[in-house]
GULUMLO-727933 format. One record per residue (C-alpha): x, y, z; residue in three letters; residue number from 1. Coordinates in steps of 0.05 Angstrom, whole numbers, always signed. Each point is the difference from the previous one (the first is absolute). Example, Ala and Ser with C-alpha at 12.3 -4.5 7.8 and 13.67 -1.06 7.14 Angstrom:
REM residues 2
     east    north       up   resn   resi
     +246      -90     +156    ALA      1
      +27      +69      -13    SER      2
***
This chain:
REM residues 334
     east    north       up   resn   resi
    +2601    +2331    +2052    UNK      1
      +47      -12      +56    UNK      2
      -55       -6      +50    UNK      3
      -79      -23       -9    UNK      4
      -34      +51      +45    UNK      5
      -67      -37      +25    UNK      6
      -65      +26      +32    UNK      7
      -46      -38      +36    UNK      8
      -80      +11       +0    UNK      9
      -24      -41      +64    UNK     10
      +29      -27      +63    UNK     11
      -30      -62      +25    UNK     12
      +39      -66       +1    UNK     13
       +3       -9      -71    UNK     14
      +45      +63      -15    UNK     15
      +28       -5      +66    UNK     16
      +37      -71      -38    UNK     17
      +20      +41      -57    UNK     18
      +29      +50      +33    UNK     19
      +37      -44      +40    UNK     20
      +27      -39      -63    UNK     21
       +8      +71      -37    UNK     22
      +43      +26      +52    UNK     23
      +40      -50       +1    UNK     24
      +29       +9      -81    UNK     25
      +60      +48       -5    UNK     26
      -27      +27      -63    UNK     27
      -74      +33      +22    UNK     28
      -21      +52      +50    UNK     29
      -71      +11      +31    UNK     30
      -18      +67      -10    UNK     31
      -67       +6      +34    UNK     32
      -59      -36      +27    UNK     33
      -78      +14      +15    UNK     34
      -53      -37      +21    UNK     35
      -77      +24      +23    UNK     36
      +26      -21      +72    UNK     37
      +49      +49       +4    UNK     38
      +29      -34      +66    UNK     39
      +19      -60      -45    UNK     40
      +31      +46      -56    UNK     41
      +49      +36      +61    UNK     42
      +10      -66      +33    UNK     43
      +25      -33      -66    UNK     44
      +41      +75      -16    UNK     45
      +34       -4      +66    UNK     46
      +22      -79      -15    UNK     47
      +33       +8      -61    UNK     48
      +18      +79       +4    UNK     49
      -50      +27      -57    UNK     50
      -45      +58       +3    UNK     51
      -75      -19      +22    UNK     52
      -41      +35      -47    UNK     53
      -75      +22       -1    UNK     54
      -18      -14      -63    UNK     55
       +8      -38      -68    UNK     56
      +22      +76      -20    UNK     57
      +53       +6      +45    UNK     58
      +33      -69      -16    UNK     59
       +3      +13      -71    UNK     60
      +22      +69      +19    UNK     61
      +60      -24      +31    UNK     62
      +22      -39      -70    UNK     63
       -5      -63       -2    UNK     64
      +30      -45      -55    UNK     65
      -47      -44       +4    UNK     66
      -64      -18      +55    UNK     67
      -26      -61      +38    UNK     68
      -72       +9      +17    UNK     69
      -12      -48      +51    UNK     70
      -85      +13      +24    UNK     71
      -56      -44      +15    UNK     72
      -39      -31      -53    UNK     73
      -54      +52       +0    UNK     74
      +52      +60       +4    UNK     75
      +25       -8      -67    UNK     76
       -6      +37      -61    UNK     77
       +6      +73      +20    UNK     78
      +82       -8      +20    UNK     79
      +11      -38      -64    UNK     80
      -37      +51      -45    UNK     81
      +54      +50      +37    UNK     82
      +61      -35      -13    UNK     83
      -23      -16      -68    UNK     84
      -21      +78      -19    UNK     85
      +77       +6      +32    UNK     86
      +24      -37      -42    UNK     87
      +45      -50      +42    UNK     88
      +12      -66       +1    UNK     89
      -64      -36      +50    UNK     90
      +12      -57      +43    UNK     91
      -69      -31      +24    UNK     92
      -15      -42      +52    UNK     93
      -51      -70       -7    UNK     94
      -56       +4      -13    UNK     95
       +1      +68      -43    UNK     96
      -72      +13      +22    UNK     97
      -70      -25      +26    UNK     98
      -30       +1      -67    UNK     99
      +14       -5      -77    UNK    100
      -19      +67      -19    UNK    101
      +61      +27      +48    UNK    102
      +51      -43      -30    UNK    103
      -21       +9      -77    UNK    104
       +2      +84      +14    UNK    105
      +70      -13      +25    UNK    106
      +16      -51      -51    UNK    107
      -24      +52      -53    UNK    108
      +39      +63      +20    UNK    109
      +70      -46      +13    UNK    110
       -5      -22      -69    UNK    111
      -20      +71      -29    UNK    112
      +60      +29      +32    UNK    113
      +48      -55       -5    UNK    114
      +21       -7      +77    UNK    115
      +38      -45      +23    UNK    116
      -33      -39      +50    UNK    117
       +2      -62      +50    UNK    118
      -45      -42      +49    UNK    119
      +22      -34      +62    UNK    120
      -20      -79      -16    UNK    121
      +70      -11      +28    UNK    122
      -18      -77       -7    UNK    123
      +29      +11      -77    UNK    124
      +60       +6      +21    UNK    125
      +13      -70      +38    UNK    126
      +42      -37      -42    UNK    127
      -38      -62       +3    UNK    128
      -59      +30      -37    UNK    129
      +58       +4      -53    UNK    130
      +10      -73      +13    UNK    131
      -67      -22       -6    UNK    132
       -7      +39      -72    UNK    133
      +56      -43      -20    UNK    134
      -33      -61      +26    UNK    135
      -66       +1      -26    UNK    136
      +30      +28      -74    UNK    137
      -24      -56      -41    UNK    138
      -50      -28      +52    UNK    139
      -69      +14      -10    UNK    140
      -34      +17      +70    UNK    141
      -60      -30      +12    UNK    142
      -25      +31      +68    UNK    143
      +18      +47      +55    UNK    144
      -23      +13      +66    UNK    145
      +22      +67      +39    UNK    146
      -14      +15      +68    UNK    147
       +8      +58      +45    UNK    148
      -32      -22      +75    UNK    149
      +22      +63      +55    UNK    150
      -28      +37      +50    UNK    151
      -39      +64       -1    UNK    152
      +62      +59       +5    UNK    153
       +4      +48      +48    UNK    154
      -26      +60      -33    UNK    155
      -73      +24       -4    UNK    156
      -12      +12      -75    UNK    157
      +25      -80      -10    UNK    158
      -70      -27      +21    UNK    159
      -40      +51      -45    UNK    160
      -17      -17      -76    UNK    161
       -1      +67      -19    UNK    162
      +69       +8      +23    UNK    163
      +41      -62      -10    UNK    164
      -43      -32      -56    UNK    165
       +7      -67      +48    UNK    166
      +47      -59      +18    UNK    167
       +3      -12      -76    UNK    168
      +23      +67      -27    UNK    169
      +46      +16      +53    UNK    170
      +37      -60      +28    UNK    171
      -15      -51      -43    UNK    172
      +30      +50      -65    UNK    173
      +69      -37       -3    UNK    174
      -30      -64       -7    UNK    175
      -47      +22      -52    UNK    176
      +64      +30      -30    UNK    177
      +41      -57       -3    UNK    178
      -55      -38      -31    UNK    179
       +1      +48      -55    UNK    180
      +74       -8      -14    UNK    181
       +5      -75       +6    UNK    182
      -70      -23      -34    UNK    183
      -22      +56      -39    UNK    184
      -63      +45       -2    UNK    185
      -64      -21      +33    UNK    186
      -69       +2      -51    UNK    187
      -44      -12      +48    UNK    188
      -10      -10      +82    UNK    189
      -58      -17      +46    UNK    190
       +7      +16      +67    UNK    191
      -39       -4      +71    UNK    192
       +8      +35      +63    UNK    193
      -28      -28      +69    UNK    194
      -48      +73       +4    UNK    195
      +40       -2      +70    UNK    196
      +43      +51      +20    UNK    197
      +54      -13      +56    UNK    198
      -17      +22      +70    UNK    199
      +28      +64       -8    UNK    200
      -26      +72      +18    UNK    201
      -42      +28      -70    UNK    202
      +27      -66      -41    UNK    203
      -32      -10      -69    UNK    204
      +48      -39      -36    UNK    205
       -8      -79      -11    UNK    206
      +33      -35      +51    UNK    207
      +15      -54      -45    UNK    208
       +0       -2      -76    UNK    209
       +3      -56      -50    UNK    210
       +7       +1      -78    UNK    211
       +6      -41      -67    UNK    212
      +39      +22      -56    UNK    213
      +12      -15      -77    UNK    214
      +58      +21      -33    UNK    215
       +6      +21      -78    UNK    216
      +56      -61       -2    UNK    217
      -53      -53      +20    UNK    218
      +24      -11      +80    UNK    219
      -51       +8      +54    UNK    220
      +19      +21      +64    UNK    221
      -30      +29      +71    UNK    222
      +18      +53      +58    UNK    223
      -26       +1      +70    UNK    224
       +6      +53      +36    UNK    225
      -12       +8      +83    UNK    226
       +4      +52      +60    UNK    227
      -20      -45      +51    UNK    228
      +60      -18      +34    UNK    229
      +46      +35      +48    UNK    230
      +66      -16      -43    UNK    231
      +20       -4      -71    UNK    232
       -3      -72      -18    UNK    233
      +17       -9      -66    UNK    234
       +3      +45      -68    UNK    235
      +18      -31      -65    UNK    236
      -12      -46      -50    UNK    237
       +7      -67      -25    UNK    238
       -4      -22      -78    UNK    239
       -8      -57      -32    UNK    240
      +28      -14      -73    UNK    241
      +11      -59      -37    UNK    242
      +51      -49      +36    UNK    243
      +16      +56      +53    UNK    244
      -25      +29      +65    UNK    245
      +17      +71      +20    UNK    246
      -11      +30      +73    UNK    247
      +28      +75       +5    UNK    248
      -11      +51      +60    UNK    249
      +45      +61      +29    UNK    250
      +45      -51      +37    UNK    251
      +10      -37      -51    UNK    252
      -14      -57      -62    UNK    253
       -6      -76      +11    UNK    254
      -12      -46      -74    UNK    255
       -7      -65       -7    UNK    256
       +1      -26      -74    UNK    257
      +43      -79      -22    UNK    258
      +54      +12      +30    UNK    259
      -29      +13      +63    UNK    260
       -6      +61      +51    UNK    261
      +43      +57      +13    UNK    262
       -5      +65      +31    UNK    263
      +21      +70      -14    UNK    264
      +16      +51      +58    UNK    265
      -32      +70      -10    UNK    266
      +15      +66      +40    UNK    267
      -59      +51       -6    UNK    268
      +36      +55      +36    UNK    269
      +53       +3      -57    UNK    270
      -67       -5      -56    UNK    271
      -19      +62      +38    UNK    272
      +65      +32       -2    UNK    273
       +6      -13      -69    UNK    274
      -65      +33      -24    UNK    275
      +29      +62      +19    UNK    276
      +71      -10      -19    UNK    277
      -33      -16      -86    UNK    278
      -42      +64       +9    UNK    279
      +57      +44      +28    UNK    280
      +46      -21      -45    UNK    281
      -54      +14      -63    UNK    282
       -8      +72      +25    UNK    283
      +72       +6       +6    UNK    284
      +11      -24      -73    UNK    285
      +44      -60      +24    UNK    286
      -39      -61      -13    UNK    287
      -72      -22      -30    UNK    288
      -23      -51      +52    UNK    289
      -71      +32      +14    UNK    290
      -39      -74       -4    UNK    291
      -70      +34      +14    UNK    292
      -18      +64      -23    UNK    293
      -67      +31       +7    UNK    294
      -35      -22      -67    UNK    295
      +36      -70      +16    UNK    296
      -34       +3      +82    UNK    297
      -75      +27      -26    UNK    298
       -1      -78      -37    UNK    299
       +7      -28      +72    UNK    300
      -50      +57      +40    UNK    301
      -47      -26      -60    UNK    302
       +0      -67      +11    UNK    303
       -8       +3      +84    UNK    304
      -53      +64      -16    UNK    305
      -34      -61      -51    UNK    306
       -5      -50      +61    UNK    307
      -23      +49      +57    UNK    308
      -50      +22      -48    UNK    309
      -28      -74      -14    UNK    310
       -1      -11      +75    UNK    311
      -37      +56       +8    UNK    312
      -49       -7      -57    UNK    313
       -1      -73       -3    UNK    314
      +12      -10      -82    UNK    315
      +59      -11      -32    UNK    316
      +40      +58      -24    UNK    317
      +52       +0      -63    UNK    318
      +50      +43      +24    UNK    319
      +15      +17      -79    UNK    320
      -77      +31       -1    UNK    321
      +37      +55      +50    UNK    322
      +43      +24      -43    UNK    323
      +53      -26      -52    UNK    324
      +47      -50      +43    UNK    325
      +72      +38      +11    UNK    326
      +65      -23       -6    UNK    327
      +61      +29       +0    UNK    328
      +11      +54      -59    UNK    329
      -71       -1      -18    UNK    330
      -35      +68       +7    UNK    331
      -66       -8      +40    UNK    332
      -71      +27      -26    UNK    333
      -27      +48      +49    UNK    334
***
């Protein structure tokens, strides 16, 4: 394959980003793009010199090598069960739906057919989450506490349950998946909303969220999660293991251990770009980079599904109760 030919279900700012980034590789050409505002889909076309298509039909009519489906929470499920029945490689945006039983259908046909598949938690591919593996190998952690505290985005479905799932599934993911990678799988989290939504037009959602957590490897750990504020003011976490101190974010990683503290530069734009440089380079056969496939990303829409459901309910949920926990490699039980 000299070329990865790409189409592109949605148009909002997300796939706006990867088309941006995809346009910008030598090796991959965007074939076609649709989105239910079909204003967005020609807009989008016109930029980057595609076709604007009307329909998931069209854009795998055109043929694709391989397709990013970039919707809302809620809108998921239909475009993937497409691409999959297609047969081509399926690049998903975070968080891969509003609920579980979305994600495991999705989960289950990938691994029936085999697909190759990807999920954009770009924050996998900073190199300091490499570096903080490496130093907390050996180390047992003892706690972690993850935040996500943002404002309220500017698009209408944000502030409805029903079609974000809330601050915790749909910001506050890439924390929840970097606590997976560098402290393991959670058994069991309590969490509690405020029952106050922000002051926005036909808000549900919590406007602030705040959880307790118990992981299989005996560390405890917490994530807050807020809408309240007019900026984003900080998203990451900081762990604590014996004899060091850990604080990681986008921008960056700062530890502080016996010999002292140091810290380690990050660039998130070049995580981003890098997402999409493993996957393209999987479809086209040339490298085997893909650090979060789908059956790998339902483990961390699990666990944030597991704390908006405690908030809501107010008990304590084991995530494993929903469903066998998923790493990569591991086929997941619909």
């Amino acid at each position: 394959m000299r070329r990865c030919r790409v189409g592109l279900i949605g148009a909002g700012g997300v796939a706006q980003r990867h088309a941006r980034v995809l346009s910008g590789f030598d090796d991959v050409e965007l074939v076609g793009v649709t989105d239910v505002v079909p204003e967005a889909a020609r807009a989008l076309a016109d930029t980057y010199r595609t076709v604007a298509c009307p329909g998931v039909e069209e854009v795998l009519a055109a043929g694709p090598d391989a397709v990013y489906v970039c919707v809302p929470p809620f809108a998921h499920g239909p475009a993937e069960e497409a691409v999959v029945a297609a047969g081509l490689p399926l690049f998903v945006e975070k968080p891969v739906a509003v609920d579980l039983a979305t994600a495991e259908r999705i989960a289950a046909l990938v691994a029936e057919r085999g697909l190759l598949t990807a999920v954009g938690h770009h924050w996998r591919y900073l190199p300091i989450v490499e570096q903080a593996r490496d130093l907390l190998d050996g180390r047992p952690v003892r706690m972690v506490a993850g935040s996500w505290l943002d404002k309220v985005p500017p698009v209408a479905w944000w502030s409805r349950r029903d079609r974000s799932g809330g601050p915790v599934v749909e910001q506050a993911a890439h924390v929840l998946d970097l606590i997976r990678v560098l402290v393991g799988e959670a058994t069991e989290v309590t969490a509690y909303g405020d029952g106050s939504p922000p002051p926005v037009d036909g808000a549900d959602i919590d406007s602030v969220t705040t959880a307790a957590l118990r992981f299989a490897g005996g560390a405890v750990g917490t994530l807050s999660a807020a809408c309240v504020l007019g900026w984003k003011h900080r998203a990451g976490l900081e762990i604590l293991a014996d004899g060091m101190a850990l604080s990681l974010t986008e921008e960056g990683m700062t530890v502080c251990d016996a010999d002292g503290e140091r810290s380690y530069p990050a660039d998130p734009d070049a995580a981003r770009v890098a997402v999409d440089r493993a996957f393209v380079d999987a479809v086209r056969g040339i490298g085997d980079d893909v650090r979060v496939p789908y059956a790998e990303a339902l483990g961390t829409h699990r666990l944030a599904l597991a704390l908006a459901d405690s908030a809501r309910t107010g008990r304590s949920v084991r995530p494993a109760d929903r469903g066998a926990p998923s790493t990569v490699g591991v086929t997941v039980d619909a």
